[in-house]
Rosetta silent file (secondary structure, phi, psi, omega in degrees, C-alpha in Angstrom):
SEQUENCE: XXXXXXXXXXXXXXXXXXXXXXXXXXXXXXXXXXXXXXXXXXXXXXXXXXXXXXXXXXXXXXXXXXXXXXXXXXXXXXXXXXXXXXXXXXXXXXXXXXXXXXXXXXXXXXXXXXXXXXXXXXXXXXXXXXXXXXXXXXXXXXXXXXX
SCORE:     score description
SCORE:     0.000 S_00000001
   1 L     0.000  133.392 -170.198    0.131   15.204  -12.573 S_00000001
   2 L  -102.357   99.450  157.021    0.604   14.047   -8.764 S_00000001
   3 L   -85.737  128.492  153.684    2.605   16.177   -6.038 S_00000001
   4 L   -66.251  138.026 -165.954    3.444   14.096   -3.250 S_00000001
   5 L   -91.044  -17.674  161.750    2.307   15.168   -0.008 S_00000001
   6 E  -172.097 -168.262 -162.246    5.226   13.258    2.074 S_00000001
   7 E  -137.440  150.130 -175.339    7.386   10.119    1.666 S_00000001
   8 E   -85.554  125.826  153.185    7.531    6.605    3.801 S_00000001
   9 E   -82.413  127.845 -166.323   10.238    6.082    6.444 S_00000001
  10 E  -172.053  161.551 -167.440   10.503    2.524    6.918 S_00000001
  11 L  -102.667   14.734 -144.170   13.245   -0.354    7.512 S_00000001
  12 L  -110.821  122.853 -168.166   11.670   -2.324    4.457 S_00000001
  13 L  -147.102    5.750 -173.666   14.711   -0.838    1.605 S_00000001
  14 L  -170.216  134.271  165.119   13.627   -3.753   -1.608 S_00000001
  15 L   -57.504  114.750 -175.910   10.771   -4.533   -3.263 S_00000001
  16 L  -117.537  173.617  154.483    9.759   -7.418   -1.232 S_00000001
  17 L  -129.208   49.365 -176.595    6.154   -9.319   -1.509 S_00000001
  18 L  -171.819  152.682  174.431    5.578  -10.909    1.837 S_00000001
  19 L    74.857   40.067 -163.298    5.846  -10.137    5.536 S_00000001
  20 L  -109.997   -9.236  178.850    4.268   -6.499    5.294 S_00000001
  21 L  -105.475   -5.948  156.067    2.011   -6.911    8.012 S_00000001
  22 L   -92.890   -0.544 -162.108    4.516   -6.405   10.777 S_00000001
  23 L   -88.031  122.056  169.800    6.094   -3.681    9.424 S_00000001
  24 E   -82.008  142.085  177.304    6.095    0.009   10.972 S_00000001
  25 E  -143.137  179.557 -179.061    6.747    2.889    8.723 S_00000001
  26 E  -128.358  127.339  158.117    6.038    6.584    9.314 S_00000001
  27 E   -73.068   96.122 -146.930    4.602    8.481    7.107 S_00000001
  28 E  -102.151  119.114  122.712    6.819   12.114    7.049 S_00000001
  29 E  -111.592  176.133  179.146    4.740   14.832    5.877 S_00000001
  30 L   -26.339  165.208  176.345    5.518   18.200    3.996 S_00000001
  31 L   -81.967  -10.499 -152.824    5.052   20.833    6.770 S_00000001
  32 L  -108.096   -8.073  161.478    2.124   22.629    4.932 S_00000001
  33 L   -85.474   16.418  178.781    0.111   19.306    5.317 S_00000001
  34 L   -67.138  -66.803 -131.359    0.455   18.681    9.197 S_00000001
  35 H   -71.088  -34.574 -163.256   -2.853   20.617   10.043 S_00000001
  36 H   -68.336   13.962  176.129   -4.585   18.030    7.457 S_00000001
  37 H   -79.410  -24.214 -159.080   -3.983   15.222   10.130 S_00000001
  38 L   -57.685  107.384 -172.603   -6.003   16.954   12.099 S_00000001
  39 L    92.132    7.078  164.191   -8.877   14.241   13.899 S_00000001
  40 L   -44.431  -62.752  162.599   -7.060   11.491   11.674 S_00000001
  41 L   -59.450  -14.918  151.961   -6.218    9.713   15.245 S_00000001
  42 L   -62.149   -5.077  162.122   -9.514    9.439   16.104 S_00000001
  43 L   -67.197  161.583  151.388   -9.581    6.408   13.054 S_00000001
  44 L  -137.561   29.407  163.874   -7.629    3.195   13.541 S_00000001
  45 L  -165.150  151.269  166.849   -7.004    2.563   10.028 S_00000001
  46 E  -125.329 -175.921 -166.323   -6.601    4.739    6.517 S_00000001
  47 E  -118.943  141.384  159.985   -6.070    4.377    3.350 S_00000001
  48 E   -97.552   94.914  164.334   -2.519    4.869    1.618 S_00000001
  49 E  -117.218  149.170  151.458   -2.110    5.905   -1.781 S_00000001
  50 E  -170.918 -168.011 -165.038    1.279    6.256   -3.448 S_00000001
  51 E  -100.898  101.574 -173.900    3.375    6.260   -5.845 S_00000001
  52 L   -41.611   65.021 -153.016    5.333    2.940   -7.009 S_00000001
  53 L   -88.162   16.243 -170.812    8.044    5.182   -7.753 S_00000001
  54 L  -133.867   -7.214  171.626   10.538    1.787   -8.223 S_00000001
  55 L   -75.903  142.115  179.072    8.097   -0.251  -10.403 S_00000001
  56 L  -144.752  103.665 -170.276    8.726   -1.202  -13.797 S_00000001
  57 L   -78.746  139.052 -175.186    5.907   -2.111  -15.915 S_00000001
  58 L  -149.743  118.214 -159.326    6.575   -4.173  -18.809 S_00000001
  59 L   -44.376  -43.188 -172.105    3.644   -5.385  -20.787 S_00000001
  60 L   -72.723  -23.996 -172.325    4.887   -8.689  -22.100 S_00000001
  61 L   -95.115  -55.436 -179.758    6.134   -9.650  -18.514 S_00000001
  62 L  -111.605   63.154  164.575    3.082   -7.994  -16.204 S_00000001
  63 L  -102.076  -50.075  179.485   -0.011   -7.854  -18.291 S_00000001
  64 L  -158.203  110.602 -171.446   -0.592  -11.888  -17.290 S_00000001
  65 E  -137.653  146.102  175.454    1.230  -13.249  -14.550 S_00000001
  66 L   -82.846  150.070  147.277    1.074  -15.733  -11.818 S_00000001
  67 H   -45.078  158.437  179.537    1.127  -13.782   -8.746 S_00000001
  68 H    43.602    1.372 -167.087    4.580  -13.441   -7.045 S_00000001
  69 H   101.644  -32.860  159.138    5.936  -15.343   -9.491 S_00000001
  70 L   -43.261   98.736 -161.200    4.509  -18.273   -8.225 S_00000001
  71 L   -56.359  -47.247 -116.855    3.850  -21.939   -9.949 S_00000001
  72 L  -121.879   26.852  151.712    1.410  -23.084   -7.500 S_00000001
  73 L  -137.312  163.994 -171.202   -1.070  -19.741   -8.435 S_00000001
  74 L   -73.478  173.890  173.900   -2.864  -19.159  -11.511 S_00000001
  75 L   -97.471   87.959  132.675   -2.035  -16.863  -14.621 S_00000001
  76 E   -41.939  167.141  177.576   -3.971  -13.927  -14.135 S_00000001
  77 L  -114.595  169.335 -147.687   -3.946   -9.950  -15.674 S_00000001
  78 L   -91.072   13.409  179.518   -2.610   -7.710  -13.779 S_00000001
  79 L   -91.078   -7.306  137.701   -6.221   -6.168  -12.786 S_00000001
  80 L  -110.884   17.245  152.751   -6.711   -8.844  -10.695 S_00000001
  81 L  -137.102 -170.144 -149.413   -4.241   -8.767   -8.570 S_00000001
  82 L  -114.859   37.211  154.360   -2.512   -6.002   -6.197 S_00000001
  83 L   -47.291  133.968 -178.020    1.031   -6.654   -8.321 S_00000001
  84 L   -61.359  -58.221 -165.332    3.852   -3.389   -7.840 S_00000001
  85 L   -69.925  104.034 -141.972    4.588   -3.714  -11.382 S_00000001
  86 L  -134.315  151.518  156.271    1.624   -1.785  -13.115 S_00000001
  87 L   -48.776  -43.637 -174.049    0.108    0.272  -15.981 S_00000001
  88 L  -125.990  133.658  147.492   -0.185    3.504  -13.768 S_00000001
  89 L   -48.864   45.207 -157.788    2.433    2.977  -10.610 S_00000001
  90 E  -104.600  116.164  171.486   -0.414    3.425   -8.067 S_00000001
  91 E  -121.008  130.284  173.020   -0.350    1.713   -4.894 S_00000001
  92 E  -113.003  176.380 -170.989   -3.140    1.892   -1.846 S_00000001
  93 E   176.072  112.189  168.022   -2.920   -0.166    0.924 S_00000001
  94 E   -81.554  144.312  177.753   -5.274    0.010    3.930 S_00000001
  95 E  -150.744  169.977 -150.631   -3.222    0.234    7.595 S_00000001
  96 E   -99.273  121.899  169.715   -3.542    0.428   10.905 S_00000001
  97 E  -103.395  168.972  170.872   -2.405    3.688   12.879 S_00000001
  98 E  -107.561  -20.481 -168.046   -0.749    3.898   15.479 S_00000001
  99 E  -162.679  157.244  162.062    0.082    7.152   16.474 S_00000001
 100 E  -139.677  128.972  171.341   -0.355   10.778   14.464 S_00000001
 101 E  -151.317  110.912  173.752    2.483   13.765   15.990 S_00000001
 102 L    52.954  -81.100 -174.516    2.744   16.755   14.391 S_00000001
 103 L  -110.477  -14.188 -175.457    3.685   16.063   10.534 S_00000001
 104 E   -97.769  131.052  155.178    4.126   11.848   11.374 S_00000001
 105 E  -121.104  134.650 -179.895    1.790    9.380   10.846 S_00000001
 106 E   -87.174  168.701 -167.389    2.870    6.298   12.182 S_00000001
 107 E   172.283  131.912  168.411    1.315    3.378   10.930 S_00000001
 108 E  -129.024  155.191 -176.791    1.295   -0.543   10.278 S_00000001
 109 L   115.495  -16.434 -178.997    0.995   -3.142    7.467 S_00000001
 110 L   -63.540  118.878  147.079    2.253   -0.472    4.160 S_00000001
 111 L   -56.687   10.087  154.277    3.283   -2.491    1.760 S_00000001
 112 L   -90.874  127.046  178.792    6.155    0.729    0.688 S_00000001
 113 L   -77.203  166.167  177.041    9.785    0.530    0.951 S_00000001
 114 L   -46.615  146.142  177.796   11.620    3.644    2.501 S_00000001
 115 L    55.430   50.283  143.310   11.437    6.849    0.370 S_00000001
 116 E   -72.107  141.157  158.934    8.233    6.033   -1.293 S_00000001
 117 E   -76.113  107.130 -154.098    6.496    9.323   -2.487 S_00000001
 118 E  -100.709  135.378  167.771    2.936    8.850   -0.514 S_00000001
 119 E   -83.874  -44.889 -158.149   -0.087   10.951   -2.754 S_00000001
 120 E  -166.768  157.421  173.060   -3.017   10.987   -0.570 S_00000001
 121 E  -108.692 -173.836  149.004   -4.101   10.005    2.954 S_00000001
 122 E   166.621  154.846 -174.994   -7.731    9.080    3.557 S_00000001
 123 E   -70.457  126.930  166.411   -9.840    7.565    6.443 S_00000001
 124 L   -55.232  104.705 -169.796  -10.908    4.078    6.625 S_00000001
 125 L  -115.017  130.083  176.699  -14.613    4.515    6.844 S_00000001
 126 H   -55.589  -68.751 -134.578  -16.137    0.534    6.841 S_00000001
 127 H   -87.485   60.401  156.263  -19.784    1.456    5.340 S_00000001
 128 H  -154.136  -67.276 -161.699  -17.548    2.617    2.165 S_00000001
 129 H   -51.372  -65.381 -165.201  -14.357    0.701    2.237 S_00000001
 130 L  -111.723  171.799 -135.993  -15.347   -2.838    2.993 S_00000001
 131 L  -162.568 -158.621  166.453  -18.446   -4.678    2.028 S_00000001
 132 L  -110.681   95.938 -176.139  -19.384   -8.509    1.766 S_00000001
 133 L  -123.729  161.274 -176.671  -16.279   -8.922   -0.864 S_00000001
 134 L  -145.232  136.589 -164.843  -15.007  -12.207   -1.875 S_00000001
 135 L  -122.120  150.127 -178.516  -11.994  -13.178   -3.208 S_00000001
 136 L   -64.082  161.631  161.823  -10.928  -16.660   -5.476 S_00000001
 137 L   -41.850  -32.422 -174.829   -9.403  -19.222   -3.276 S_00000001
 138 H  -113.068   39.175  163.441   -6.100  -18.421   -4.403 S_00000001
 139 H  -101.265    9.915  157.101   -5.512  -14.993   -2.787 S_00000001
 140 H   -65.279  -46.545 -176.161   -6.220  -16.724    0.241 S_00000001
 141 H  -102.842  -63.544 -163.371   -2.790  -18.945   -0.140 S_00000001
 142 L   -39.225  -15.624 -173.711   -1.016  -15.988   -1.835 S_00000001
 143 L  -127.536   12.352  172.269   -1.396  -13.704    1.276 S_00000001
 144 L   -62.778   -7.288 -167.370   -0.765  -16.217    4.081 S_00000001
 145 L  -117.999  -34.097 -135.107    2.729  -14.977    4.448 S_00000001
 146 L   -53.182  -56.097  178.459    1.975  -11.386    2.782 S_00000001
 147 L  -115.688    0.000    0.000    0.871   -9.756    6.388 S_00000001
């Protein structure tokens, strides 16, 4: 079992799946986490987990799916792609801050509409997060619009 440590303010109000990379949200947390921000702004990107608290997984529909919905991508499971609707409702999403004040962290590119319940923060650290990763060709046209 997951407490959420604050919730996303954001102007993003429906599950959309594109155009997420201009989008500012704030992250509002609880008051008894503010000191854990603390040296957070010296980063200029974290990690986001939360909780898909509006997804609704349904086996027969999101087990194997084209992304988005899409004809012109393949049918995949849903463990290879970054799909809302999910076996556990877990969503991470690395973004870019912008700002940390007092209990807010501002921040852009989350993929969460307003009033998400956010689980965990965590630092982008490169020599952990990203690697020499490779992706098929067609999350390459699936995310041209995404961010």
């Amino acid at each position: 079992m997951f407490t959420p440590i604050g919730t996303v303010k954001c102007p993003v109000t429906e599950k959309v799946d594109y155009n997420w990379g201009t989008v500012i949200s704030e992250i509002i947390l609880a008051p008894e986490y503010e000191k854990g921000l603390t040296g957070l702004a010296e980063f200029n990107h974290a990690i986001i987990v939360f909780h898909l608290n509006e997804a609704k997984y349904i086996p027969e529909k999101h087990l194997v799916r084209r992304p988005q919905g899409r004809e012109d991508m393949p049918m995949v499971g849903i463990f290879a792609q970054r799909a809302k609707d999910r076996p556990n409702p877990i969503g991470i999403t690395a973004v870019e801050i912008i700002a940390v004040s007092g209990n807010i962290l501002t921040v852009k590119g989350l993929d969460a509409i307003d009033g998400t319940p956010v689980l965990d923060i965590k630092p982008y650290y490169p020599q952990y997060d990203k690697k020499d990763a490779s992706t098929p060709k067609w999350v390459e046209t699936l995310m041209e619009t995404y961010f």
